[in-house]
N, C-alpha and C positions, 0 to 999 in steps of 0.2 A: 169426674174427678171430685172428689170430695174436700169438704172446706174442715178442715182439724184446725182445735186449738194445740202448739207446744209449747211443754213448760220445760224448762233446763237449769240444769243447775252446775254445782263447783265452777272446776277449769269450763268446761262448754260454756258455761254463761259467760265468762271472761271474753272469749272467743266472737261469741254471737253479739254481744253488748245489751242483752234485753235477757231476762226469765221468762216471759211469757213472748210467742208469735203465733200469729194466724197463718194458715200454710194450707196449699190444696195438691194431695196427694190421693192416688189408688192404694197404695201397699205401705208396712213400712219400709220394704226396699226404694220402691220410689222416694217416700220422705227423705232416706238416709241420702240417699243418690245427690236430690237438689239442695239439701242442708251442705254436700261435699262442695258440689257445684257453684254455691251461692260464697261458703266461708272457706273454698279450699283447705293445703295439705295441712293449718294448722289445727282445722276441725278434724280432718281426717287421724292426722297424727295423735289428736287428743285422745278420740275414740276407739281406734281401732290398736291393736299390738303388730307385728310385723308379720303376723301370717293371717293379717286379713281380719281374723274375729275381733268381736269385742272385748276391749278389755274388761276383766275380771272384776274392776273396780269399776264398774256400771252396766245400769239396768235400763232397757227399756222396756215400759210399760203401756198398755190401750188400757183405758180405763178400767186402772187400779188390776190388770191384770197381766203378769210378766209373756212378753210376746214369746217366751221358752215353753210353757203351755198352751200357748195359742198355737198359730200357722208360721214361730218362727218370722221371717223378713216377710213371706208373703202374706201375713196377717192382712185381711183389707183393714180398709177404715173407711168409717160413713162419715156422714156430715156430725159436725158439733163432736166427734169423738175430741177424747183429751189424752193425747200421746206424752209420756214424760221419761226423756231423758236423766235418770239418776244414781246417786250414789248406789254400789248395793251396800246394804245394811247388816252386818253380823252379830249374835249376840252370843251370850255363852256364859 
């Protein structure tokens, strides 16, 4: 299991009461799993929309890289990776 930094922001940081934690996960399904687990249905509620995915208005990221690109939920994650929970950002 691997030792990650998480950074989080908006509503989520509200929720967790810290922007940065140390966490030790395989995936980031795991991560999400014990983030649900640890802060319950109000982290869930935050994050997720009613049919399970993430809501539109956040991103997460493995260092600086959207896990949409990657392996999706089963992205692993090694030690000292930095997973962030955030806003997504639109411009135009």
């Amino acid at each position: 299991m691997s030792r990650i930094k998480l950074i989080i922001f908006t509503g989520i940081k509200q929720i967790v009461g810290e922007k940065q934690i140390d966490f030790s996960a395989k995936t980031v399904e795991d991560l999400i799993n014990k983030l649900v687990e640890k802060y319950g249905t109000a982290f869930s509620d935050e994050l997720f929309d009613e049919e399970g995915k993430i809501k539109k208005i956040y991103r997460i990221v493995v260092n600086g890289r959207n896990i949409n690109i990657l392996d999706g939920f089963q992205t692993k994650l090694n030690d000292d990776d930095l997973v962030a929970i955030m806003p997504a950002i639109a411009g135009g």
